[in-house]
N, C-alpha and C positions, 0 to 999 in steps of 0.2 A: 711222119711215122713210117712212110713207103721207106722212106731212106737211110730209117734207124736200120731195119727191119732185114734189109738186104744182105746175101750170103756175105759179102763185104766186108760188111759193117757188124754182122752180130759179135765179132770178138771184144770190138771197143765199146760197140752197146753195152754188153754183159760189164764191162768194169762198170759204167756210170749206175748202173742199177745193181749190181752191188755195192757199190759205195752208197746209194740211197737204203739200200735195207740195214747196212752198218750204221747208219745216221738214227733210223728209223730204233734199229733193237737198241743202240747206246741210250737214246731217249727211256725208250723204255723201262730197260733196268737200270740207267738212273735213278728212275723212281721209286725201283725198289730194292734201292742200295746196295747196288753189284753195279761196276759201269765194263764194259767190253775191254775199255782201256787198262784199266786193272789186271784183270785176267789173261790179258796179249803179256802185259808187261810181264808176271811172273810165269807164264810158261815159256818163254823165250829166255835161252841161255844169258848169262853175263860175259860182256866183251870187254877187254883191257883196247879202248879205244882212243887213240891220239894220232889219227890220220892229219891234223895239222904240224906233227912234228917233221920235221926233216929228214930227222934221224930215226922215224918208225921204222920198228922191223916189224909190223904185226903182216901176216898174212893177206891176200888181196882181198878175201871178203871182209877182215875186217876194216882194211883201210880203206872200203866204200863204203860200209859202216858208218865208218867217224864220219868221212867226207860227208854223209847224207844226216850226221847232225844224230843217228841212231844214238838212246841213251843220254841228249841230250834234251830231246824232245818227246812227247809221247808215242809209242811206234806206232799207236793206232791215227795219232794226227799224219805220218810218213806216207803210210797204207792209205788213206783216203786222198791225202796229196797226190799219191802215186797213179791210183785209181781215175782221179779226174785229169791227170795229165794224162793220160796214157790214153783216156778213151775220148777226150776232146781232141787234143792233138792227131790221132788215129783219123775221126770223123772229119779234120778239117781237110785232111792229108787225103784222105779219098774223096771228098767235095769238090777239089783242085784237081784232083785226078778226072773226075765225071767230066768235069768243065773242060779240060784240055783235050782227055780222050775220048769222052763221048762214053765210057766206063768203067767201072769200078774195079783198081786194084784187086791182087787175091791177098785176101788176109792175111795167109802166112807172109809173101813178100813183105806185105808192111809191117806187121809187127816188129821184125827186130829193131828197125830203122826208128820207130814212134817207141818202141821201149828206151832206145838209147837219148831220143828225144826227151820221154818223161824225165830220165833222172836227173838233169839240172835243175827242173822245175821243183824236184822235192827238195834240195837243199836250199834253192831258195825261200823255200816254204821254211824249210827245218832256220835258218840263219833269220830270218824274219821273229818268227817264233821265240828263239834263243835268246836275241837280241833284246825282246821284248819283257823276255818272263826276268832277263838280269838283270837288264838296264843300261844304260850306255855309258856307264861311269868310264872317268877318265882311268881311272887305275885299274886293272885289268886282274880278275879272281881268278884265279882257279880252282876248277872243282876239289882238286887235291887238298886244298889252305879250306877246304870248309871243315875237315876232321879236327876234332875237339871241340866245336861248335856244340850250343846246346840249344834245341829246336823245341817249338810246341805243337804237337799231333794236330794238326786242325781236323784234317778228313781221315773219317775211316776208324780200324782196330788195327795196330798194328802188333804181328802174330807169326810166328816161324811160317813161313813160305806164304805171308799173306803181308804185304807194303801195306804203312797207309803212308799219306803222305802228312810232311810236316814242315816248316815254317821258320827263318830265324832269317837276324838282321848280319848285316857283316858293319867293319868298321868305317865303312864309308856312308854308309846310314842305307844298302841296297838291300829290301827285302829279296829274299831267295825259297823257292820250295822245292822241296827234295822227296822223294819216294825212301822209308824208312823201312829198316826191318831188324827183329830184337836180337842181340847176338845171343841167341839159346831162347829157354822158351817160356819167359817174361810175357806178360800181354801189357800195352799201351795201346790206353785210351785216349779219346778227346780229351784233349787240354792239358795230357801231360808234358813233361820236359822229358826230355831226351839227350844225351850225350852221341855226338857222332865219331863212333871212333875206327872207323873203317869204309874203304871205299870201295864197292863191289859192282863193278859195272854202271846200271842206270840207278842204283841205288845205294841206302847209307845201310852196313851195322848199329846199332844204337846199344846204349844200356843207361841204365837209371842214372841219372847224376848222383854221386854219393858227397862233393864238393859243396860246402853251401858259396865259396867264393865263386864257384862257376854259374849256380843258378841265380843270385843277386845281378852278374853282369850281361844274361841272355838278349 
């Protein structure tokens, strides 16, 4: 605790102990159907993100964006990614420093060096995650080919500026979840169907399937 505690160290202490109270409140208001993750996600602008194209022209923060998998993954899983690289990495970095030097780095020199450190660690987190929620199928989806897709609302209300999220298979049999939102001001419940007929960042436009051919083959 001596060495959390040290002028040194309290910058990457403070990430691990907010990343514990971010753990802490998501718990909490889980409970009481509001999660943290939600509310990051819709106050946080929409990015037109494709930092694995070659041919992006998007801007440099948004092509760390993509790179870190933002939009792909929940941002509040990025942030706590980020948080625990940044302030273990930080901690190990001055441990090695005590050892060598006999004392503690000044915070500010380390940081930039352990910030630049953490951000590989979050993609691998985000590429992990990604990896996981698709699935490793041999044919390769794009988020773009899910539009006209028709989903059913598992979590949440979904409500002008308020995603829930929702649910549907593709034709390779890989379930997929999407964060949805109504194009105008429709409310969707649990369990309804949804048509996706827009791509807006981390999340879908939706509106009512009016097709019975569409909802038959969901």
């Amino acid at each position: 605790m001596e060495f959390l505690l040290q002028d040194g160290n309290l910058l990457f202490t403070a990430a691990l102990v907010l990343m514990l109270m971010i753990a802490v409140m998501e718990g909490v208001m889980t409970l009481i159907g509001v999660g943290i993750s939600d509310l990051l996600d819709n106050l946080l602008p929409d990015f037109d993100l494709n930092a694995d194209m070659p041919d992006s022209t998007g801007g440099g923060l948004t092509r760390l964006l993509g790179w870190l998998r933002f939009g792909e993954v929940p941002a509040l899983i990025l942030l706590v990614a980020f948080l625990v690289g940044f302030g273990v990495t930080g901690l190990l970095v001055q441990m090695f420093a005590e050892s060598l030097f006999g004392f503690l780095l000044p915070a500010w020199l380390v940081a930039i060096p352990v910030f630049l450190l953490a951000l590989p660690q979050v993609r691998a987190v985000g590429n992990f995650l990604r990896r996981f929620a698709v699935g490793d199928e041999t044919e390769a989806v794009g988020r773009s080919s899910f539009v006209g897709r028709v989903a059913v609302i598992t979590i949440g209300e979904a409500a002008a500026g308020s995603p829930a999220e929702a649910r549907f298979s593709d034709e390779f049999g890989t379930i997929h979840y999407v964060m949805v939102e109504p194009d105008g001001d429709e409310i969707f419940s649990q369990g309804e169907q949804v048509l996706l007929v827009e791509e807006r960042g981390a999340r879908f436009r939706v509106i009512r399937p009016t097709s019975r051919h569409l909802t038959d083959k969901k």
